[in-house]
C-alpha positions as a printed Julia matrix, in Angstrom:
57×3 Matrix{Float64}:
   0.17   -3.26   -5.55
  -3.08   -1.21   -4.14
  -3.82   -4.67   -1.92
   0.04   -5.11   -0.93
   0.4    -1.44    0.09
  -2.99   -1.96    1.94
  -2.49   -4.99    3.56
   1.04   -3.26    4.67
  -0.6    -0.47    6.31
  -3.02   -2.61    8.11
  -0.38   -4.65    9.73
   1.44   -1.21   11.2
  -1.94   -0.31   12.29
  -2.19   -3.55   14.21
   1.21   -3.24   15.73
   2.44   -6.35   13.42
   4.61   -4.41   12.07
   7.06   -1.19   12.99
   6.69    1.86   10.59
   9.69    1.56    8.88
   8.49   -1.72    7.3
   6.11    0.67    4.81
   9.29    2.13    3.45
  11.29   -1.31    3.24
   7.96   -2.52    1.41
   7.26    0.22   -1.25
  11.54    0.04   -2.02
  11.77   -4.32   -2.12
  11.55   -5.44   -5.81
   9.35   -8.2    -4.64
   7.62  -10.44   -4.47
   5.23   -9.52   -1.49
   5.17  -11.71    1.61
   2.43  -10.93    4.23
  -0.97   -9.63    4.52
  -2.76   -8.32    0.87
  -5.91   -7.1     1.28
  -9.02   -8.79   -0.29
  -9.9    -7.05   -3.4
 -13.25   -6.67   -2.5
 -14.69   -2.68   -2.8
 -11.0    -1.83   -2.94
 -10.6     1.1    -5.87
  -7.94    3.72   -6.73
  -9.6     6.81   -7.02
  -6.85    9.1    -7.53
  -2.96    9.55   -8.15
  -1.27   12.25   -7.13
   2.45   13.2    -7.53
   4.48   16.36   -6.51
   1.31   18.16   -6.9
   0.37   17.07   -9.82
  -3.01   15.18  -10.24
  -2.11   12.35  -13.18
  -5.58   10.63  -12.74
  -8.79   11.31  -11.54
 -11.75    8.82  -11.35
C-alpha cells in the first residue's frame, strides 16, 4: 500500500496525473494499476491519526 500510495504521488508530481486521482486511489478497493514504487529503502516510520500517534519506529 506504502509503494501504491508512493508511486501515486510521484505520478501527480510528474503531471501524469491530476490531484484528484490521490483521493480516487486511497477510496478504489483495488487492485492498483499504475506506477508502485520499488521497495528499495522505502520504510514506514510513523502512523499518525487524528492526532493520535498509533506507531512509532
Amino acid at each position: 500500500m506504502v509503494r501504491n500510495i508512493t508511486g501515486t504521488l510521484i505520478d501527480v508530481a510528474r503531471g501524469h496525473l491530476p490531484e484528484s486521482a490521490i483521493d480516487e486511489r486511497l477510496a478504489s478497493p483495488g487492485p492498483y494499476r499504475g506506477y508502485t514504487a520499488p521497495g528499495h529503502g522505502l520504510t514506514l516510520m510513523e502512523v499518525e491519526f487524528g492526532g493520535i500517534k498509533n506507531y512509532e519506529l
